[in-house]
C-alpha atoms as an extended CHARMM CRD file, in Angstrom:
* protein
*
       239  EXT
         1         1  UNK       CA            -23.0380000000      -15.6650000000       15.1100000000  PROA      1               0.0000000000
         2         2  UNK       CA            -22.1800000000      -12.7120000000       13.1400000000  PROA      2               0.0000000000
         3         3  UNK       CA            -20.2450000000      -13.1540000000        9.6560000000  PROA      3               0.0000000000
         4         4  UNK       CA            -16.9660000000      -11.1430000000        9.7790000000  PROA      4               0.0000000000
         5         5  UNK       CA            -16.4840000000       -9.1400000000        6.8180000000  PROA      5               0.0000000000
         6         6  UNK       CA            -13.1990000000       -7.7750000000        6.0540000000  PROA      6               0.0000000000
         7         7  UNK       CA            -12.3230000000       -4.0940000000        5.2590000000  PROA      7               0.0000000000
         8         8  UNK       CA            -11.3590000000       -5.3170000000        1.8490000000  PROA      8               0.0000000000
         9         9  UNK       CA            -11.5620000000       -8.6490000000       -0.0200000000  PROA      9               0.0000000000
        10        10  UNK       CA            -10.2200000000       -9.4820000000       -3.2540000000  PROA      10              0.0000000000
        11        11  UNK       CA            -11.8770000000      -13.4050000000       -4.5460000000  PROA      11              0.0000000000
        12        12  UNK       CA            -10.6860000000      -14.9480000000       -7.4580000000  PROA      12              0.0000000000
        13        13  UNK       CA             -9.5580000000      -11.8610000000       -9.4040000000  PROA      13              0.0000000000
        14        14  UNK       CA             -8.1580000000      -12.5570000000      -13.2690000000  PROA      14              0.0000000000
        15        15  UNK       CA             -6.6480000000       -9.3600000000      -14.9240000000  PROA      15              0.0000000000
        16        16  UNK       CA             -5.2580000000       -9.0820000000      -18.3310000000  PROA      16              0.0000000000
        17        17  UNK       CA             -2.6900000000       -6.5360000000      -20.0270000000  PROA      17              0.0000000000
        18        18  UNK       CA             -4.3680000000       -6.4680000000      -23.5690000000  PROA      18              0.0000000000
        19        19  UNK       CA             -3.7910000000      -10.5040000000      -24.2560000000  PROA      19              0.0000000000
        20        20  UNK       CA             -1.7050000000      -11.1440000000      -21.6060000000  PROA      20              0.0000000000
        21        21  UNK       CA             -2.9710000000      -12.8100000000      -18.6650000000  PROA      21              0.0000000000
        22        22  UNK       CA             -1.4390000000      -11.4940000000      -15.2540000000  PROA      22              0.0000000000
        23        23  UNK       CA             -3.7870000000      -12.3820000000      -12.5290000000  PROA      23              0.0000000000
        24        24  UNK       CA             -4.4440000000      -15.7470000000      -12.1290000000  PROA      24              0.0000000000
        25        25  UNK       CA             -7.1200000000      -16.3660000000       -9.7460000000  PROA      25              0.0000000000
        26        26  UNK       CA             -5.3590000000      -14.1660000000       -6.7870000000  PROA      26              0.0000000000
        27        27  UNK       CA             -7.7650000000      -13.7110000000       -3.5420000000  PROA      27              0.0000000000
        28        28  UNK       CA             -6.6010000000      -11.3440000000       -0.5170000000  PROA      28              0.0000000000
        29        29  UNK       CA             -8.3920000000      -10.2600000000        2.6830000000  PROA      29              0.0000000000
        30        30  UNK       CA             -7.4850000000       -7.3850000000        4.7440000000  PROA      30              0.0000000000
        31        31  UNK       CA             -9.0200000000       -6.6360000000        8.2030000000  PROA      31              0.0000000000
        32        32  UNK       CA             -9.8850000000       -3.8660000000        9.9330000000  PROA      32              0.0000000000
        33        33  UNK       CA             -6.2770000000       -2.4690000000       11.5260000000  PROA      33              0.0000000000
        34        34  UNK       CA             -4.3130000000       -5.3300000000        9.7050000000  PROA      34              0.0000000000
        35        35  UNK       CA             -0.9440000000       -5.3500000000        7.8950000000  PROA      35              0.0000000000
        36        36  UNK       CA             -0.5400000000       -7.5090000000        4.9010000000  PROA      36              0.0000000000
        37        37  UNK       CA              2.7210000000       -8.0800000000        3.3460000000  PROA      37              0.0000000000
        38        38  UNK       CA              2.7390000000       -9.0290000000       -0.6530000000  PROA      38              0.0000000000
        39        39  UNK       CA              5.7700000000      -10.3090000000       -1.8500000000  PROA      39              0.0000000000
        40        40  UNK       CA              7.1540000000      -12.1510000000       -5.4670000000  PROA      40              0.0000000000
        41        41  UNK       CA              9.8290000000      -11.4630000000       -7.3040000000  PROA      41              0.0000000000
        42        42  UNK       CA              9.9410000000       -8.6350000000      -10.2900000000  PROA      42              0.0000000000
        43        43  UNK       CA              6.7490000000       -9.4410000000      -12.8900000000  PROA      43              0.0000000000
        44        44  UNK       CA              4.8300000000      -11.7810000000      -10.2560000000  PROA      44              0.0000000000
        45        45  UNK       CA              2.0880000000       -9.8360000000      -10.3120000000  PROA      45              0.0000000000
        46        46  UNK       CA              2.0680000000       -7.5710000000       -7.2740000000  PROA      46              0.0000000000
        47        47  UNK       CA              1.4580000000       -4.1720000000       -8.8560000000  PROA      47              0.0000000000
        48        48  UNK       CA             -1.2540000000       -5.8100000000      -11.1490000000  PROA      48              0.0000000000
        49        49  UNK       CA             -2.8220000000       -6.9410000000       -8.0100000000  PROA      49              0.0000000000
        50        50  UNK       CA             -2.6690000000       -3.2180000000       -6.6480000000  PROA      50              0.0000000000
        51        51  UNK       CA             -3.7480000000       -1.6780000000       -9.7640000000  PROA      51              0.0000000000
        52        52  UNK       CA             -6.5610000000       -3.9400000000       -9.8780000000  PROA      52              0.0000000000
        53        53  UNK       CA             -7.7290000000       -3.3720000000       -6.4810000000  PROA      53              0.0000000000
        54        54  UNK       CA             -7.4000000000        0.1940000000       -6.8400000000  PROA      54              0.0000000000
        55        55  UNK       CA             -9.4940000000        0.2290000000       -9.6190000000  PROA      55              0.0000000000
        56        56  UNK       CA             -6.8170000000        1.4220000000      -12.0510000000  PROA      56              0.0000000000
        57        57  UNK       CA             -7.6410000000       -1.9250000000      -14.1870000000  PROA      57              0.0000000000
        58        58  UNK       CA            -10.7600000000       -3.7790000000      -14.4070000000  PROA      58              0.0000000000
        59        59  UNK       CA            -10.9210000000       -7.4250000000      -13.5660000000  PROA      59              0.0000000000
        60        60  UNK       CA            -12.0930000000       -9.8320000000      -16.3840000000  PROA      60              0.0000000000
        61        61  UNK       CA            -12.9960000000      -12.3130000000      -13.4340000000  PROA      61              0.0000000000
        62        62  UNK       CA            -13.1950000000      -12.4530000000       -9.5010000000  PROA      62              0.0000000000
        63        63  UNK       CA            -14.4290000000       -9.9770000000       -7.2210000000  PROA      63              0.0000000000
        64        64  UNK       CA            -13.8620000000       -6.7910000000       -5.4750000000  PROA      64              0.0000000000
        65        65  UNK       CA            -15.4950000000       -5.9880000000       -1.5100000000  PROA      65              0.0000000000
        66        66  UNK       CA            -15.0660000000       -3.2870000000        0.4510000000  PROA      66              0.0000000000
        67        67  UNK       CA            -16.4660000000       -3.0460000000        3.8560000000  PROA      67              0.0000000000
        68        68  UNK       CA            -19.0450000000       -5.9470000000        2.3240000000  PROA      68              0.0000000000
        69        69  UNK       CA            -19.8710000000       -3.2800000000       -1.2040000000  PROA      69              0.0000000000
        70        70  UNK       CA            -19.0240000000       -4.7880000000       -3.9400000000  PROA      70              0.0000000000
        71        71  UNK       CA            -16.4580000000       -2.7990000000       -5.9400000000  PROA      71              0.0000000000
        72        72  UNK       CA            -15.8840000000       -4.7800000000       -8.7570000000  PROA      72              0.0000000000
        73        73  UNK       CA            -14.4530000000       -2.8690000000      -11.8240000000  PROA      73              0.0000000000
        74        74  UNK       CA            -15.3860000000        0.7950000000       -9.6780000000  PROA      74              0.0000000000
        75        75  UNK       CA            -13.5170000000        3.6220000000      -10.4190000000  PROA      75              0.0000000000
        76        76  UNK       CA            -10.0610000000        4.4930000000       -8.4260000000  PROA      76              0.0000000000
        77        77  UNK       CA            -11.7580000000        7.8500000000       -7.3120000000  PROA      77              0.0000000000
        78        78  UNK       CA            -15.2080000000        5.6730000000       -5.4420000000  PROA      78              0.0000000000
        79        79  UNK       CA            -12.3420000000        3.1620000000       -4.3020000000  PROA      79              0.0000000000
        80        80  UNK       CA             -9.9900000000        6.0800000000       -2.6970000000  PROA      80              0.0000000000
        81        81  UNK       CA            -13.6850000000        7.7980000000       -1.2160000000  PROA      81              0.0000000000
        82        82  UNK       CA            -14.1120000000        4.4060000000        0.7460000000  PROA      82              0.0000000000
        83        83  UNK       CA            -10.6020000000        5.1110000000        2.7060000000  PROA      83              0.0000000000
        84        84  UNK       CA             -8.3060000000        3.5750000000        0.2260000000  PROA      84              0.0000000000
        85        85  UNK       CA             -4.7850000000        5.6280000000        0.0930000000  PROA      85              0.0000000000
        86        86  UNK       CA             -2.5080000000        4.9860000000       -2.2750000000  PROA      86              0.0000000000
        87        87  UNK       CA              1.6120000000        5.3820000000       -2.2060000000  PROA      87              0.0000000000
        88        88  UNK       CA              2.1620000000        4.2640000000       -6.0850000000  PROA      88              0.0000000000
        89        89  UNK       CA              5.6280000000        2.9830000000       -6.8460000000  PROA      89              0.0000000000
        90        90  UNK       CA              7.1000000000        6.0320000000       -9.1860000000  PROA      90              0.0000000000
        91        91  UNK       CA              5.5110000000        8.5000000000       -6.0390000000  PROA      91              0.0000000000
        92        92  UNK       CA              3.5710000000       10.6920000000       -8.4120000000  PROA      92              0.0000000000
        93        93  UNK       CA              3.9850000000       13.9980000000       -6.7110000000  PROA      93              0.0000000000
        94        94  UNK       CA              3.1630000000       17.0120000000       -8.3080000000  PROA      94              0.0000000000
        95        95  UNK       CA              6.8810000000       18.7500000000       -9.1830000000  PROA      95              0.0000000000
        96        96  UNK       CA              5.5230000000       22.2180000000       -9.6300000000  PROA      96              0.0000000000
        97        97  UNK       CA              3.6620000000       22.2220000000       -6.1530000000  PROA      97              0.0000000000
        98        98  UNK       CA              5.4090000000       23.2280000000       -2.8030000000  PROA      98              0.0000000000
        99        99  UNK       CA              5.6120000000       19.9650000000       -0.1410000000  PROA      99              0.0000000000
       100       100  UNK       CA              2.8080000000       22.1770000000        1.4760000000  PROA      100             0.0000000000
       101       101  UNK       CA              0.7500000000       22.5480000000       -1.6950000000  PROA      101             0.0000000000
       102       102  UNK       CA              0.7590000000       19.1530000000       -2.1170000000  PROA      102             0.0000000000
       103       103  UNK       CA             -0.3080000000       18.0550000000        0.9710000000  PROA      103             0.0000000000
       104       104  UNK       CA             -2.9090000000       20.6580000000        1.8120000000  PROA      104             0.0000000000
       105       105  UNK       CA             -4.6360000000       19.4870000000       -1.8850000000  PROA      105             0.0000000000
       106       106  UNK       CA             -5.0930000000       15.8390000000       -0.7820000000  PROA      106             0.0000000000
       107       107  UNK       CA             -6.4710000000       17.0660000000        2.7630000000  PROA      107             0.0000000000
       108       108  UNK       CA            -10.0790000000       15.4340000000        3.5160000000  PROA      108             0.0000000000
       109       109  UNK       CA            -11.9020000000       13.9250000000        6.4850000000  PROA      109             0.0000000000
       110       110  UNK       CA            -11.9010000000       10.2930000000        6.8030000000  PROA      110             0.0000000000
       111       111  UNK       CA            -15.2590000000        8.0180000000        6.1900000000  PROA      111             0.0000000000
       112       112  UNK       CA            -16.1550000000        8.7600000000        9.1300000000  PROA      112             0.0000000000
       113       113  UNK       CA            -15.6700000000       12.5610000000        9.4260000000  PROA      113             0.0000000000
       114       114  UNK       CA            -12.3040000000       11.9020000000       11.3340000000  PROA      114             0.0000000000
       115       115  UNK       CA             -9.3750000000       14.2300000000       10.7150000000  PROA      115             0.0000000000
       116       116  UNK       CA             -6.8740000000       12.4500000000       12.7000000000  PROA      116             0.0000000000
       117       117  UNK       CA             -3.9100000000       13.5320000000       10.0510000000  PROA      117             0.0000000000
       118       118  UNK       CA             -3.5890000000       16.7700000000        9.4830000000  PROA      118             0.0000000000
       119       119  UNK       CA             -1.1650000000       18.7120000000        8.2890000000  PROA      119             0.0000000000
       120       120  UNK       CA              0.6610000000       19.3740000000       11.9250000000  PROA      120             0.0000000000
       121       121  UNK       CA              0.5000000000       15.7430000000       12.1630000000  PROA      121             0.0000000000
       122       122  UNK       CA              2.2970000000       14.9930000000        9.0360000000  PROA      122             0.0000000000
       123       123  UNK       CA              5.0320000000       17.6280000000        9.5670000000  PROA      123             0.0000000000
       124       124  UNK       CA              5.8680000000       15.9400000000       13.2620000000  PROA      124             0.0000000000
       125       125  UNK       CA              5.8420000000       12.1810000000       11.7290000000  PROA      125             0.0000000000
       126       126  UNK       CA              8.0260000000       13.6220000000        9.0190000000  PROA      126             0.0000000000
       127       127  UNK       CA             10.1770000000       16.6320000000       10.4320000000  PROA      127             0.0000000000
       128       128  UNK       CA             12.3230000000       16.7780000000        6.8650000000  PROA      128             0.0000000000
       129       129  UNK       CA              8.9860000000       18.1590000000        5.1410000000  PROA      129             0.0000000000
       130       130  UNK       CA              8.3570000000       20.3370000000        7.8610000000  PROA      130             0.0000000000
       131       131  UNK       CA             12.0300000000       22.0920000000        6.8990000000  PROA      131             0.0000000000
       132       132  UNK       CA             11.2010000000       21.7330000000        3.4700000000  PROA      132             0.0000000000
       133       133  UNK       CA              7.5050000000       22.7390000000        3.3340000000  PROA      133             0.0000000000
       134       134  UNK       CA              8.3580000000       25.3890000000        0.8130000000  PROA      134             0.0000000000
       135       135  UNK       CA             10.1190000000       23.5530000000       -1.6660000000  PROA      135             0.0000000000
       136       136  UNK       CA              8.9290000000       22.3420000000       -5.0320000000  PROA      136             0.0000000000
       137       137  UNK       CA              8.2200000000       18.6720000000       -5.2960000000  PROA      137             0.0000000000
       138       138  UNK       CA             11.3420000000       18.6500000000       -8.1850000000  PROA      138             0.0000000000
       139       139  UNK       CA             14.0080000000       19.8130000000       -5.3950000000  PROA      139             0.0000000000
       140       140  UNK       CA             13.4540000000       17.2520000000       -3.2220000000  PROA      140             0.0000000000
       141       141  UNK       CA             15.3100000000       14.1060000000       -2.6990000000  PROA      141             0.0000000000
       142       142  UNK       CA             14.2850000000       10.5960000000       -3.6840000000  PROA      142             0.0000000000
       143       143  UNK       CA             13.3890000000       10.0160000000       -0.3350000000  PROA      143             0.0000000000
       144       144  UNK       CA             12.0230000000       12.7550000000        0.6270000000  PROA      144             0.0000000000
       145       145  UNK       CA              9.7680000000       12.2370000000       -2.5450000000  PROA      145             0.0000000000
       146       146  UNK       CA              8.5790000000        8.9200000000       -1.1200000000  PROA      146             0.0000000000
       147       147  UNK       CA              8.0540000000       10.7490000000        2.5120000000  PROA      147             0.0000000000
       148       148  UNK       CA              5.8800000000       13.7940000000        0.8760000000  PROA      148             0.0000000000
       149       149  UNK       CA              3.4940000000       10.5190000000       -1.1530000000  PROA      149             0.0000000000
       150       150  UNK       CA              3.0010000000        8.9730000000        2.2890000000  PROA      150             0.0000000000
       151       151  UNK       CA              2.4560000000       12.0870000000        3.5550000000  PROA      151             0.0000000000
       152       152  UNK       CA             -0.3550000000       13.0260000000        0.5950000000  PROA      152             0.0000000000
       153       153  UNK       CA             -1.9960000000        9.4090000000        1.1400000000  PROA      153             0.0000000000
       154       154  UNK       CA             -2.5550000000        9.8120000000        5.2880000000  PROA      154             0.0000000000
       155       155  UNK       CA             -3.7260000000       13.2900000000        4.5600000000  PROA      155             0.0000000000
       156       156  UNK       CA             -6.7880000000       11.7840000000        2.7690000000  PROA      156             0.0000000000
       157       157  UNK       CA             -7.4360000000        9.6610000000        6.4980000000  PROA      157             0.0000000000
       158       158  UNK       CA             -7.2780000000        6.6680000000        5.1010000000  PROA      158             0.0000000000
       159       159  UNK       CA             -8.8890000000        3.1890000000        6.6860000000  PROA      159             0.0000000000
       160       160  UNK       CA             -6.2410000000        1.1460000000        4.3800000000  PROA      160             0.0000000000
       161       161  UNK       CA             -3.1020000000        2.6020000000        3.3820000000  PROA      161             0.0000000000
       162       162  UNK       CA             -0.9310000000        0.7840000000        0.1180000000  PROA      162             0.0000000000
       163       163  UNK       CA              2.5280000000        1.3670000000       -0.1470000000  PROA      163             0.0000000000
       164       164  UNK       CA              4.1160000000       -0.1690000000       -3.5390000000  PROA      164             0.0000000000
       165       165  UNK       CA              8.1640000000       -0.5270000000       -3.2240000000  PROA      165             0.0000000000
       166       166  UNK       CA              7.8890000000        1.7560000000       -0.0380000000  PROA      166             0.0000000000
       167       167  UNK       CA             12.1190000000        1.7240000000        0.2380000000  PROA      167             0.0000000000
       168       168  UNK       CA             12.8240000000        0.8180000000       -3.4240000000  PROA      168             0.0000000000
       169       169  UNK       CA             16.4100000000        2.8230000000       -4.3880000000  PROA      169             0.0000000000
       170       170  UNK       CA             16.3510000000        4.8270000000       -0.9910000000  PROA      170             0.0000000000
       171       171  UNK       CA             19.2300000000        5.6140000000        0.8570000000  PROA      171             0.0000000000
       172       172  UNK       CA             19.9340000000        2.8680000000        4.2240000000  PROA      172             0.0000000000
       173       173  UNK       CA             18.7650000000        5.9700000000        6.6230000000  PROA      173             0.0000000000
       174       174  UNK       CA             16.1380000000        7.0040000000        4.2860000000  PROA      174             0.0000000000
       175       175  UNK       CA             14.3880000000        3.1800000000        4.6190000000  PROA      175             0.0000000000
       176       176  UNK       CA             15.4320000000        3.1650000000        8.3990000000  PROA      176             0.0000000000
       177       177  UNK       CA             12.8060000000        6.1620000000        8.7530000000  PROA      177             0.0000000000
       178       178  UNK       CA              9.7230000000        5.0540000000        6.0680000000  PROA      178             0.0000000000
       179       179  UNK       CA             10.1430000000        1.8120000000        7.9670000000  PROA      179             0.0000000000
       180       180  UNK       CA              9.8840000000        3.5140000000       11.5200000000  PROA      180             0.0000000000
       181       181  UNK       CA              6.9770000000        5.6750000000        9.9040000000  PROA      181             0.0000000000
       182       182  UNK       CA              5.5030000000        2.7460000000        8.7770000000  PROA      182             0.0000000000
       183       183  UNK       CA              5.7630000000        0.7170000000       12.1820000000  PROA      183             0.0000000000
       184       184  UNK       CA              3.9240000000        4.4800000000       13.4990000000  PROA      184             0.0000000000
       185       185  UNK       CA              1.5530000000        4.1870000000       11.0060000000  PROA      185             0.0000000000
       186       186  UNK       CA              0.3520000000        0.6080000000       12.2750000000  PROA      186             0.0000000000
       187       187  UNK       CA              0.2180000000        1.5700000000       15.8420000000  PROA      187             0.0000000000
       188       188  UNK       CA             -2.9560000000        4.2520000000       14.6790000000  PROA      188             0.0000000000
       189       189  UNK       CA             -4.8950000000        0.8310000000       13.7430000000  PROA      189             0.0000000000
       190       190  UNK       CA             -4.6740000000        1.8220000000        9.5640000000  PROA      190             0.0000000000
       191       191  UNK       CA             -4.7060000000       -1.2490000000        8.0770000000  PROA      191             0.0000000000
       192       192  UNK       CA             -1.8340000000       -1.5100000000        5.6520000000  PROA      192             0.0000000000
       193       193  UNK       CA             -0.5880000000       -3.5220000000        2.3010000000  PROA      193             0.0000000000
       194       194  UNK       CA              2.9490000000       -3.5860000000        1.9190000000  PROA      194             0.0000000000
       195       195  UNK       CA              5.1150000000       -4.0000000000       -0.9170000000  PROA      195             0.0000000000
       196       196  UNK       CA              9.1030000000       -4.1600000000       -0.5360000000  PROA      196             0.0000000000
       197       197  UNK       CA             12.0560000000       -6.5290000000       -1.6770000000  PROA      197             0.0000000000
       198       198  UNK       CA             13.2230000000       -6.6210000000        1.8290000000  PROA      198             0.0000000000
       199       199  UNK       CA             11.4090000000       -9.2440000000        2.6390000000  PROA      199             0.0000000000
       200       200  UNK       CA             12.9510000000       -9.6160000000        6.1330000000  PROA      200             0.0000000000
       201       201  UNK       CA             11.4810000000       -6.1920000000        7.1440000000  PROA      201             0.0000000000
       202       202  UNK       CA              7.7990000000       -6.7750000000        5.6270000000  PROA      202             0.0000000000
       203       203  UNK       CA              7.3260000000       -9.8760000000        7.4360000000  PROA      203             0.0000000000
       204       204  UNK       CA              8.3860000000       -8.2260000000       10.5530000000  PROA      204             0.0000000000
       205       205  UNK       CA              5.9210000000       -5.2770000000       10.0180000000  PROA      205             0.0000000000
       206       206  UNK       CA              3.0520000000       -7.5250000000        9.0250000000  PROA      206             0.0000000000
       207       207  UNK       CA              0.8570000000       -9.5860000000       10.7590000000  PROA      207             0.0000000000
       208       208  UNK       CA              0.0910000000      -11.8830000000        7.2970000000  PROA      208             0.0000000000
       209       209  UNK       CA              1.7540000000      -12.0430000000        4.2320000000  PROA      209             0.0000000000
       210       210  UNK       CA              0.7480000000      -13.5730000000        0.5580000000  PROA      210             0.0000000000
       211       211  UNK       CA              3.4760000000      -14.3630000000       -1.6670000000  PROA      211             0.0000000000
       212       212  UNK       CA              2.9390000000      -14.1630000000       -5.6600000000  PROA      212             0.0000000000
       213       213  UNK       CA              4.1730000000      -16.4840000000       -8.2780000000  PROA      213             0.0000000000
       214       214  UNK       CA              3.4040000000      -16.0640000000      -11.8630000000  PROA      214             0.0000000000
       215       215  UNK       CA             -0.0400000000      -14.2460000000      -11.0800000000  PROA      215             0.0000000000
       216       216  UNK       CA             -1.0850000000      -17.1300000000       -8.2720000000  PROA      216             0.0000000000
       217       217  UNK       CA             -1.0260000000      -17.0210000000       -5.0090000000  PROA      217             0.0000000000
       218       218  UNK       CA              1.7390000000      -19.6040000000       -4.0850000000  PROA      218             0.0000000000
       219       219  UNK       CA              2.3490000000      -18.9540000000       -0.6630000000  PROA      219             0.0000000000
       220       220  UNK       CA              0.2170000000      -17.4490000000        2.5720000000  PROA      220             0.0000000000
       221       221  UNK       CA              0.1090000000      -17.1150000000        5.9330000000  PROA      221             0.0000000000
       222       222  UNK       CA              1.3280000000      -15.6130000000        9.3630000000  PROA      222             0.0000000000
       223       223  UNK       CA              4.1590000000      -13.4750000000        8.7530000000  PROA      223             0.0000000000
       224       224  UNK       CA              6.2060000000      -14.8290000000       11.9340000000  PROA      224             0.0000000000
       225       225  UNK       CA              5.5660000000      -18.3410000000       10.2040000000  PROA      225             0.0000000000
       226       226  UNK       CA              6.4150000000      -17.8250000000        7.3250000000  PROA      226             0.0000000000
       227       227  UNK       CA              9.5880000000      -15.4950000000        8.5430000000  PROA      227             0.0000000000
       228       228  UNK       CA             10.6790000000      -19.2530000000        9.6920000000  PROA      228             0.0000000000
       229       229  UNK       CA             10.1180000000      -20.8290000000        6.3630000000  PROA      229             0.0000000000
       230       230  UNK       CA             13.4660000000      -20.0480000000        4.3150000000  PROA      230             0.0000000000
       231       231  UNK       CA             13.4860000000      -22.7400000000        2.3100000000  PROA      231             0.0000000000
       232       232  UNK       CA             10.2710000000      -22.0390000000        0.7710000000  PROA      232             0.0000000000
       233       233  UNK       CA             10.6480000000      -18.2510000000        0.4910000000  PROA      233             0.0000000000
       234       234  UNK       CA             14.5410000000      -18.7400000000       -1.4080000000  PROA      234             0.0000000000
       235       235  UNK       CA             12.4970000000      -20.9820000000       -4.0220000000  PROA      235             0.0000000000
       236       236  UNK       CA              9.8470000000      -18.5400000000       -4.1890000000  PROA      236             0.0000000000
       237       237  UNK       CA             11.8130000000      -15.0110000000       -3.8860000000  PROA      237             0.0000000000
       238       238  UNK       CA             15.2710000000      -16.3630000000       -5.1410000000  PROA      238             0.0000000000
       239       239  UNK       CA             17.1600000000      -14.9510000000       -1.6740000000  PROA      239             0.0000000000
């Protein structure tokens, strides 16, 4: 019998601000063409956990595998080269480049050599950047901000996309469409981590979901499951 390995897991990880111990033992595993949901209220830990596996801060415990490598404590840059793409919360597009300029600068082939998302591709799964291709990243709307950083991250043909508050202070018809984009996204087998408040619409886009409390993993488990567990997700997300 072969051992699965996943396309990432996280084991044990402990991560510290200076003195200040965020991470508490937190351990994740993402398959192949899986969608994880992590939820917890504001200061729980979830962008920690992101930053952490994304390389942007180094564990002081716990472990890091991708695709069976460890990547413990590697660099954002060797984690991203593995298939990793990133939608940080904050977008961090580049205002003085055109919608074009910034996607055409992320543009690379997958692992693998694949191109699947290229720039044509983009511009159909987003029509508003295809109108707007010519615009500076600074005259473009919040959400059309957070369209263009999805945009960026597919162009580098990711295996695992990470959205961090995909929807956060977007218009209603703005998170209808990163939601429908998202749902697209899925259907191309990318495996992706989600981050949102709506908690309703991450469990139903997810096939698992981990829920942080205080650095610790305090709940976990199928998304439809837990979709049916209220009581424990008002104690745990205070809805």
């Amino acid at each position: 019998m072969t051992h699965h390995e996943p396309l990432l897991r996280a084991e044990g990880l402990h991560a510290y601000y200076g003195d200040s111990h965020v991470l508490h033992g937190v351990s994740l595993a993402i398959d192949a063409g899986q969608a994880i949901g992590l939820l917890g209220r504001n200061g729980m830990g979830k962008t920690t956990l992101i930053r952490t596996i994304m390389g942007y801060l180094r564990p002081r415990a716990g472990s890091l595998r991708i695709d069976g490598r460890d990547m413990t404590g590697a660099p954002p840059e060797m984690i991203a080269r593995l298939g990793v793409g990133y939608v940080p919360e904050g977008r961090g597009i580049f205002p003085n480049l055109s919608v074009r300029e910034n996607l055409v600068m992320s543009a690379r082939p997958g692992l693998n050599g694949e191109r699947d998302w290229t720039l044509d591709r983009v511009f159909h799964t987003f029509p508003r950047l295809a109108e707007r291709q010519s615009h500076g990243g600074q005259q473009l709307s919040g959400g059309e901000q957070q369209m263009l950083s999805i945009g960026r991250a597919l162009m580098t043909n990711p295996r695992l996309l990470i959205l961090d508050e995909a929807t956060e202070g977007l218009a209603p018809l703005v998170v209808a469409e990163i939601w429908r984009v998202i749902a697209a996204i899925r259907e191309t087998r990318i495996a992706t981590l989600i981050v949102d408040r709506d908690y309703r619409m991450v469990l139903s886009q997810t096939d698992r979901a981990i829920v942080l409390e205080k650095g610790r993993v305090a709940l976990a488990g199928e998304s439809a499951a837990l979709r049916g567990d209220r009581q424990a997700l008002a104690g745990l997300l205070g809805v």
